[in-house]
N, C-alpha and C positions, 0 to 999 in steps of 0.2 A: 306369607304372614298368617299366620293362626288365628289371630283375631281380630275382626272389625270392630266397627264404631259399636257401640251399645253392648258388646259383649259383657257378661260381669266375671270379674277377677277375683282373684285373692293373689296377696301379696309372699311370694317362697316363707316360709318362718324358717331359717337358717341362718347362722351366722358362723360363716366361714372362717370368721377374722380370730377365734377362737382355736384355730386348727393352726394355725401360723400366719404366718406372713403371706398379707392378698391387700387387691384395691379394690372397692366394691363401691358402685354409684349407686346402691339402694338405701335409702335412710333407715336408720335402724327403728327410729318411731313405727314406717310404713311396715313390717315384717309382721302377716300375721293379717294384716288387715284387709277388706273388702270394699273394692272399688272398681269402677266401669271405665270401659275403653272409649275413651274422647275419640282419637281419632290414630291411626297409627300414622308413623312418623317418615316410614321407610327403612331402610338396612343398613348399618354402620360397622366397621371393626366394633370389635368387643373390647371396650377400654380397659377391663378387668386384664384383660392378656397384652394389652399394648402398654402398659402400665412398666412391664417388668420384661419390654423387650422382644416377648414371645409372639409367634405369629397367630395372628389374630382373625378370629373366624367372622365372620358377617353375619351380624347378630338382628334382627327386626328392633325398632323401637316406638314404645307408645309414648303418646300425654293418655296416661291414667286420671282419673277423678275419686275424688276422696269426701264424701259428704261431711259437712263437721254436724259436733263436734267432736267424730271419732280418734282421728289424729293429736289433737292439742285437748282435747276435752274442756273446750269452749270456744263460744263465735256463734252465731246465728243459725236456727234450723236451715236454713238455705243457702251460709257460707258452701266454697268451696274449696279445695284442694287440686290444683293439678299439679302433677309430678311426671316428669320422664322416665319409664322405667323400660329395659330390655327383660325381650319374651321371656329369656329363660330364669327371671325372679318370678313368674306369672304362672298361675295355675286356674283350670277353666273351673267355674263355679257354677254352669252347667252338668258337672259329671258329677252334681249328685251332694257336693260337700257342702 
């Protein structure tokens, strides 16, 4: 797994769904945005490829955190957000970005 607890993320800004036909469990709100590693979750098929039948790689999965009110753009300074997102929507925000 790539990332631990406290790591800080950013969320892929891509959208695939634009290129054709896909299944994607990333919300298109979260695309773009910065958020910390809760806790990883462990390693799953990659629902995006089991979706459509194809063999599916064993992808890591977080609970990410989402401070608001960056997501919704309202809710309490100390609301939260957590969302399940696999590694490979996640880019380390360590390197600099």
């Amino acid at each position: 797994m790539r990332f631990s607890a406290g790591a800080p993320v950013r969320v892929r800004r891509d959208f695939p769904e634009a290129r054709g036909p896909c299944h994607i469990r990333t919300p298109h709100y979260l695309r773009g945005l910065d958020g910390v590693v809760e806790r990883p979750l462990g390693v799953f098929p990659n629902p995006e490829d089991l979706a459509f039948g194809r063999p599916a790689a064993k992808v890591p999965l977080y609970h990410v955190r989402f401070e608001q009110p960056a997501p919704f753009g309202e809710g309490a300074a100390r609301d939260t957000l957590l969302v399940e997102i696999y590694e490979h929507w996640l880019e380390d925000r360590r390197d600099g970005a």
